[in-house]
C-alpha positions in Angstrom: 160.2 55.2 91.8 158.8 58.6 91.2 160.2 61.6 89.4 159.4 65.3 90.2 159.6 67.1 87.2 160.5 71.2 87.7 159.3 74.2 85.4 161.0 77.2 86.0 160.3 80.3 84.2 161.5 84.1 84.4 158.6 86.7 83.7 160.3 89.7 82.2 159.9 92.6 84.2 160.0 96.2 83.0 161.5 99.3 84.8 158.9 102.5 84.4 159.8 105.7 85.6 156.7 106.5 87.3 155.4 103.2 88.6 159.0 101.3 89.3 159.7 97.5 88.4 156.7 96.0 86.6 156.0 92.4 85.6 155.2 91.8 82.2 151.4 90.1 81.7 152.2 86.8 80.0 149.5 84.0 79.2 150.6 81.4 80.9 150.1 82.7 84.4 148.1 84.8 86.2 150.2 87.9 87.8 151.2 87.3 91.5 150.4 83.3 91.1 153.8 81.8 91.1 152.4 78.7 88.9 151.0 78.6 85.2 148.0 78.3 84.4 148.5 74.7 83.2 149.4 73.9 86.6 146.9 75.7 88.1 144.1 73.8 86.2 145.9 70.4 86.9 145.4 71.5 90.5 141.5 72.1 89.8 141.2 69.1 87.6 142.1 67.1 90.6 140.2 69.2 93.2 136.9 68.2 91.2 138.0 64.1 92.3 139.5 64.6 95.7 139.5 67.0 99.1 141.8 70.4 99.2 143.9 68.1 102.1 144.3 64.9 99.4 145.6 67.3 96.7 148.0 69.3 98.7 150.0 66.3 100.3 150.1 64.6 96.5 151.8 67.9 95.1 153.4 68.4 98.1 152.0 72.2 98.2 150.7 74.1 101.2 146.8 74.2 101.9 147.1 77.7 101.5 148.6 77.3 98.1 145.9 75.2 96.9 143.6 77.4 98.6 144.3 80.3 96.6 144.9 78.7 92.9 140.8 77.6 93.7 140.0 81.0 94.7 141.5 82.2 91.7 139.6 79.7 89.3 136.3 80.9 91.0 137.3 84.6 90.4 138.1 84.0 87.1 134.8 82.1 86.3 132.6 84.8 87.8 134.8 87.8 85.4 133.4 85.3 82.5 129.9 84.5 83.7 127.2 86.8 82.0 125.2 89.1 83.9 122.3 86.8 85.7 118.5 88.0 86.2 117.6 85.3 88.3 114.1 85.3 89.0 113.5 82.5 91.2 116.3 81.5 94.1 117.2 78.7 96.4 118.2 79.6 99.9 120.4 76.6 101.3 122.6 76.2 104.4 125.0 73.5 104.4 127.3 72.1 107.6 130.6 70.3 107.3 132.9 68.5 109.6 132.1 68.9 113.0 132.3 71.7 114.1 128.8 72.3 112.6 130.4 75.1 110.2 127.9 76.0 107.7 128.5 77.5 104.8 125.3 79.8 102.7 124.3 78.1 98.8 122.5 80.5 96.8 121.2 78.7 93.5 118.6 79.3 90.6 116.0 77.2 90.3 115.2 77.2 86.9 119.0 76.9 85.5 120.0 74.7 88.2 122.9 77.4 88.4 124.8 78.3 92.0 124.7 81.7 92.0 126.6 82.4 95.1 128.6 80.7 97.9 129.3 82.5 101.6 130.4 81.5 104.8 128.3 81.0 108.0 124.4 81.6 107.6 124.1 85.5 109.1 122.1 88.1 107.6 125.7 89.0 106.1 126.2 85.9 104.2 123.3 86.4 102.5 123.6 90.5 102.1 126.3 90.0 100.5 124.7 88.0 97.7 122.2 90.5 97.3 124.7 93.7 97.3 126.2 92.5 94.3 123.0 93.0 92.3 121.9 96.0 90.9 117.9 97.7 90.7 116.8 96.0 88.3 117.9 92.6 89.0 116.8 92.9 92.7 113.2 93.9 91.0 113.3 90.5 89.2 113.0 88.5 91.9 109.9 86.8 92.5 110.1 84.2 94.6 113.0 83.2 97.7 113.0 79.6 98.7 114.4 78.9 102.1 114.3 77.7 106.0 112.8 79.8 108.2 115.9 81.1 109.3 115.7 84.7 111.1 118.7 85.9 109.7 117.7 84.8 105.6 114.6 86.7 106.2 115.6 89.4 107.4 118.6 89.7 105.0 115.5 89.2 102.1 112.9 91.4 103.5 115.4 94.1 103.3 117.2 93.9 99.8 113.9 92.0 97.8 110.8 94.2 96.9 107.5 92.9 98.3 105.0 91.7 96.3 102.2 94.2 96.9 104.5 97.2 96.4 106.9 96.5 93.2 104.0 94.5 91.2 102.8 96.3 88.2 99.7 97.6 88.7 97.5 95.2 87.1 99.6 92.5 89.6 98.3 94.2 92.5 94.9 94.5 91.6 95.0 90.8 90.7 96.9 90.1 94.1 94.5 92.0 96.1 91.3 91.4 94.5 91.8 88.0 94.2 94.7 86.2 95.5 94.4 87.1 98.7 90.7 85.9 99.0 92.2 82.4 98.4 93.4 82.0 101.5 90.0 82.7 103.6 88.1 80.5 100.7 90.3 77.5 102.0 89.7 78.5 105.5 85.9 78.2 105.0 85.5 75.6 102.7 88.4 73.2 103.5 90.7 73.8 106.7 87.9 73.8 109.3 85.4 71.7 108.1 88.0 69.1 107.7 89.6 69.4 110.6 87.0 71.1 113.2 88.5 70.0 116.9 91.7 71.1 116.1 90.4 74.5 114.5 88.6 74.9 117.0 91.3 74.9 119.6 93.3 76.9 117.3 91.0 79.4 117.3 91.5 81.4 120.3 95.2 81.7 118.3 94.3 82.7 115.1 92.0 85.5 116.5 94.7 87.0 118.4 96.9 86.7 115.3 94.5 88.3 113.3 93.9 91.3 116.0 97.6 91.8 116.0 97.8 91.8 112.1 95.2 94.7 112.1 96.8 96.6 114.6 100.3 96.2 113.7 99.5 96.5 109.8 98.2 100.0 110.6 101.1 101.0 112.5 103.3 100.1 109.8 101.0 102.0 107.4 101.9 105.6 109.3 105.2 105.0 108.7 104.7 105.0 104.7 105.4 107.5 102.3 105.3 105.3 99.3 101.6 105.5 98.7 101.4 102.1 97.0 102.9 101.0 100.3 100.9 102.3 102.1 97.6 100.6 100.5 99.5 97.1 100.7 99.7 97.9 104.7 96.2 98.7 104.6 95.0 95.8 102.6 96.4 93.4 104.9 95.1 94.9 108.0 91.8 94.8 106.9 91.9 91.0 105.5 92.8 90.8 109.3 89.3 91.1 109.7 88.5 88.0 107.5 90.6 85.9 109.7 88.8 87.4 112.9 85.5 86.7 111.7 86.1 83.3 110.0 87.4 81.4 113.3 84.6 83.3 115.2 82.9 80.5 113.3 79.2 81.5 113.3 76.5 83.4 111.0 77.5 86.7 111.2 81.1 85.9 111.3 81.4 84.1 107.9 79.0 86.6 106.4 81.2 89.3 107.6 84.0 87.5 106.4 82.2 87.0 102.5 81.3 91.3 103.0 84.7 91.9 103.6 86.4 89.8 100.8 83.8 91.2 98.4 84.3 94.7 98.9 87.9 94.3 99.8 88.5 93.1 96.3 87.4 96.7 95.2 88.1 98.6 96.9 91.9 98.3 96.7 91.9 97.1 93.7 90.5 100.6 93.4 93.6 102.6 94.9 95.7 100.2 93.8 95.0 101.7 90.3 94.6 105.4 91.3 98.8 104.8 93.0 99.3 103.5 89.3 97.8 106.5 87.8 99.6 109.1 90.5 102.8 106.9 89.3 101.9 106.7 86.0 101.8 111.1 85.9 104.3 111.9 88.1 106.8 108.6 87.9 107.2 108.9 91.3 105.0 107.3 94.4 106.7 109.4 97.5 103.7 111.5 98.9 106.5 113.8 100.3 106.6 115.0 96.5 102.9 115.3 95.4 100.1 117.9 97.2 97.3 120.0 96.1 96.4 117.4 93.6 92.8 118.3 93.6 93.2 121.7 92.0 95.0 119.9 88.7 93.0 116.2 88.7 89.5 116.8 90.4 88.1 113.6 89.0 91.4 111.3 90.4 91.0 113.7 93.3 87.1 112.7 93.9 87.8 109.1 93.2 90.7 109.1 95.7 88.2 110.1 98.1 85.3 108.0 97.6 87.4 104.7 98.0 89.3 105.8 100.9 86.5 107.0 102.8 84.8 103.1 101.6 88.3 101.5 102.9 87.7 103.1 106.3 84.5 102.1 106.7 81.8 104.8 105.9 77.7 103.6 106.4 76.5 103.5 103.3 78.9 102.1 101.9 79.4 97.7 101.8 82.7 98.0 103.7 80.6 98.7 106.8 78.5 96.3 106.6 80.9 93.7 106.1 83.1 94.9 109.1 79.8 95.6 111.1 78.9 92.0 111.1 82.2 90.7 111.3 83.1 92.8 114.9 79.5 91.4 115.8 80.2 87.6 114.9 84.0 88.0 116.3 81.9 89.6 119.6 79.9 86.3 120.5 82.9 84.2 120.5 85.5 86.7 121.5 84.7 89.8 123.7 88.3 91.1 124.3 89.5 90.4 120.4 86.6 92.3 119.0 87.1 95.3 121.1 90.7 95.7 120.3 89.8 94.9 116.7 87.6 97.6 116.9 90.6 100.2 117.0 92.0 99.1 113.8 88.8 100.8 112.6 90.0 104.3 114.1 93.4 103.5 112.7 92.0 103.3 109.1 90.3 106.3 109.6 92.9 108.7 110.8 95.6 107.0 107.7 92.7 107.1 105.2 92.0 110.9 106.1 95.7 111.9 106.3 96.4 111.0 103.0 93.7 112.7 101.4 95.1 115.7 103.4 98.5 115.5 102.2 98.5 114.5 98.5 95.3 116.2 97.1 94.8 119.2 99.4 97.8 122.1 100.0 99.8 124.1 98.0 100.3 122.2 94.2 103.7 120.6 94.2 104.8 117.5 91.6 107.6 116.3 91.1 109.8 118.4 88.4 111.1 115.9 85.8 111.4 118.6 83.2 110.6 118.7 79.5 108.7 115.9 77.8 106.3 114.8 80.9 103.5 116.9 80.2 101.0 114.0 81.1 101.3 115.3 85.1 97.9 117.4 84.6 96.0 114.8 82.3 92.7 114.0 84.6 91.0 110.3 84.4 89.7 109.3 80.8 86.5 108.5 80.0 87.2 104.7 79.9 89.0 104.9 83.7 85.5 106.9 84.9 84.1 103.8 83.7 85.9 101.2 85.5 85.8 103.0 89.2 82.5 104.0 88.2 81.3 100.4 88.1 83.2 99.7 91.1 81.8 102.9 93.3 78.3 101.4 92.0 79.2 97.7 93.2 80.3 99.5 96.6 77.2 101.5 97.3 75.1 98.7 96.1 76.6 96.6 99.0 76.1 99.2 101.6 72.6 100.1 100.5 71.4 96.3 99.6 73.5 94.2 101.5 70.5 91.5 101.8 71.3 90.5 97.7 74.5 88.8 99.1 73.9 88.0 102.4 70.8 85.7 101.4 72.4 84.1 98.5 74.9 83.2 101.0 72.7 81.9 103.4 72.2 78.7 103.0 75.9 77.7 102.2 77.2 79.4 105.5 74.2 76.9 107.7 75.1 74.2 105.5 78.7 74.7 107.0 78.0 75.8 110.4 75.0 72.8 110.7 77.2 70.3 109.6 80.1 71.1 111.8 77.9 70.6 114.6 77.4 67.4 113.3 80.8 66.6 113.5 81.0 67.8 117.2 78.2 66.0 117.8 79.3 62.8 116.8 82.6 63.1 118.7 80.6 64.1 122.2 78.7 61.0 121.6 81.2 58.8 120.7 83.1 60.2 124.3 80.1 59.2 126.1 79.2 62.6 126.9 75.8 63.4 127.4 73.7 67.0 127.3 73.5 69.7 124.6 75.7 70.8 122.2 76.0 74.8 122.5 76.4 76.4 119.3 
């Protein structure tokens, strides 16, 4: 036999003159519920061991009933939850029944927490998540674990700040002088020599990859006004030319390639910390607010210069070099690559010059942030002369002595090349393929 056992209770309602017939707030129940909130948790309690379909039949409620009392409990656990600075987030996607309805999990990795549930898995579903976080929280975020869902990316590429852009300074001179090199270090030392047949009929790919990279990271860089921006576009596009030369595969390839990374390394590193100083001065990185620069800072002015005329290339200078022999290596094995390469060259001049052009030449505008920032006209110390002066000396001594590195370099680079020909020759042999191996 079972018993149904009935609560009934009367909320007391007031009459207001200006708003009509209100119900009183009691504690037992949420307003507009119908059920207390001992009821309500029984209904959770048991949601926790069964399905929403299980517990409706069993209190003989509605789905929608037991729909909303679980909305409710999530509403009310979210009002409670503390304000999150998650820094590094799970992307998930997750399909029920069979209808292949998927529903979007957003959690943090390093509580284990679920931030965020949505339906479907459109750029929406995850918006949404990202909306309800403010500046500095969206600034947090380091990392974004997911599939390589178009609509995830996209919904992340918008709302998260890139790496390149939102590091602190001292981040982006580690991530450009540095972390980026890693990548072409494996290529070199690991990824082809391991695995030479299928790099080398990957190659033909990777070249046009890299091509397009140049290219289209140079386009992207005209679009900028957000100077620090605009240098992450630019460094990328020019490690584009690593990847060029490295699956050319031959002598003045990979020492192209080693030119590159070398000089690379400093020469954003370089404006990398001249858009911290401009920052740093003006808190602001929007070229649309600074011109006529060189009449307050000469020195930054002059500095700004040096490197961005070294970025696009300038003889003399060890970025030419490096891209010199890198067009020529990418050339032997790739006519048609290294000639549209070749553009990203003019591209890096004409984005090089038009900055100079717009921030330190013109009528002298800054930012006004009023009393109390009177660092704007402060020039570069003595100890910041130092530190690009070292790295204008590295440059030039690259550009003007190139040999120092290219024959310490040497002997690795045949070492590599001569013993991947080994490996291609054992493979022709073992095929029963008889003639010469062409380098």
């Amino acid at each position: 036999m079972q018993y149904h056992t009935i609560l009934e209770a009367e909320v007391p309602q007031v009459k207001c003159d200006e708003h009509g017939v209100l119900l009183v707030d009691v504690p037992w129940a949420e307003p507009g519920s119908g059920y207390t909130a001992m009821f309500e948790s029984v209904v959770i309690d048991w949601l926790l061991r069964t399905d929403l379909q299980a517990v409706a039949q069993m209190l003989d409620l509605s789905w929608g009933v037991v729909d909303r009392i679980m909305q409710r409990a999530v509403a009310r656990g979210l009002a409670r939850r503390e304000e999150l600075y998650p820094v590094n987030i799970s992307v998930d996607e997750t399909s029920f029944q069979k209808r292949h309805e998927y529903v979007t999990v957003l959690t943090d990795q390093d509580s284990s927490r679920v931030l965020y549930v949505a339906d479907d898995r459109t750029t929406q579903s995850l918006d949404g998540f990202y909306k309800t976080l403010n500046v500095q929280q969206c600034e947090g975020i380091r990392s974004v674990a997911m599939d390589m869902w178009p609509a995830f990316i996209r919904a992340t590429l918008e709302s998260v700040p890139d790496a390149h852009s939102q590091a602190p300074t001292a981040g982006s001179v580690l991530l450009a002088g540095v972390l980026l090199k890693t990548g072409a270090y494996g290529l070199i030392r690991f990824a082809i020599p391991l695995f030479p047949e299928a790099s080398a009929n990957f190659a033909p790919v990777a070249m046009t990859i890299a091509v397009i990279g140049i290219l289209y990271c140079a386009k992207l860089a005209f679009a900028q006004t957000d100077i620090k921006r605009l240098i992450a576009y630019t460094s990328v596009s020019h490690m584009g030319f690593v990847l060029l030369s490295v699956y050319a595969w031959n002598l003045y390839g990979l020492q192209g390639a080693l030119m590159i990374m070398l000089t690379h390394g400093l020469t954003s590193s370089a404006l990398f910390m001249l858009a911290g100083g401009l920052q740093h001065r003006f808190h602001t990185r929007d070229m649309r607010q600074m011109s006529g620069l060189w009449a307050k800072l000469p020195k930054m002015s002059a500095m700004a210069l040096f490197f961005s005329i070294a970025a696009l290339g300038m003889p003399g200078l060890g970025n030419f070099i490096g891209e010199f022999l890198s067009l020529l290596g990418a050339f032997q094995a790739n006519h048609m690559a290294a000639i549209f390469a070749a553009l990203g060259l003019i591209f890096a001049s004409v984005y090089s010059l038009w900055v100079i052009q717009r921030v330190f030449h013109g009528e002298y505008k800054v930012p006004d942030h009023g009393v109390g920032h009177g660092k704007q006209n402060e020039d570069l110390t003595a100890t910041e002369l130092v530190c690009y002066g070292a790295m204008a000396v590295g440059l030039v001594w690259m550009g003007m002595y190139p040999q120092t590195f290219l024959a310490l370099s040497e002997p690795t680079m045949n070492f590599l090349l001569g013993s991947l020909d080994a490996v291609v020759s054992s493979v022709v042999s073992s095929a029963g393929v008889t003639g010469e191996v062409l380098p």
